[in-house]
Residue, then its C-alpha position, 0 to 999 in steps of 0.5 A: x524688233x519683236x518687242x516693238x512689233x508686239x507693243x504696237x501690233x497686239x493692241x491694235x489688233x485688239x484695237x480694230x477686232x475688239x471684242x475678240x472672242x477666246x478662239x481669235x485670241x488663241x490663235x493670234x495668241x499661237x501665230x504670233x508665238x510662231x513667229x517669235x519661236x522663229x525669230x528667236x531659233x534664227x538669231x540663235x543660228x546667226x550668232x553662233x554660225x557668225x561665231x564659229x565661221x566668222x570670216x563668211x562662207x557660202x554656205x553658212x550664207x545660205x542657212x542663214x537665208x534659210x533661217x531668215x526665210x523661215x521668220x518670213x514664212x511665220x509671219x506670212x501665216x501670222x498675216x493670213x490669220x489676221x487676214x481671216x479674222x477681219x474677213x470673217x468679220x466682213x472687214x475685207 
């Protein structure tokens, strides 16, 4: 899913925001390694969590709701710089 996400989101922002300057790139740059972090660090949980307790439990069912809450919270901050970046080039 991230891979997707990356080939076709990275070059259509570069797209639509061309030419960006150096500060736009490190900050998509970070945003975007933010939300991979994330969705690497919630996989990881998930697998291992399923692999120690495999028949379900409740509260393994809330970490796990709290990791994926955490990919959803990385992407809403990578939308929020997007966001900036189209507003300070009155796009919005």
């Amino acid at each position: 899913m991230q891979i997707l996400f990356t080939t076709v989101s990275l070059p259509l922002l570069y797209f639509v925001f061309s030419p960006l300057t150096a500060v736009e790139i490190m900050f998509l740059a970070i945003g975007y390694g933010l939300l991979f972090v994330t969705e690497l660090q919630n996989t990881a949980l998930e697998r291992s969590l399923d692999r120690l307790h495999p028949e379900g439990n409740e509260e393994i069912r809330d970490s796990k709701d709290i990791a994926a809450g955490s990919v959803m919270l990385s992407l809403f901050i990578f939308m929020c710089l997007v966001i900036l970046i189209a507003q300070s080039r009155g796009m919005i």
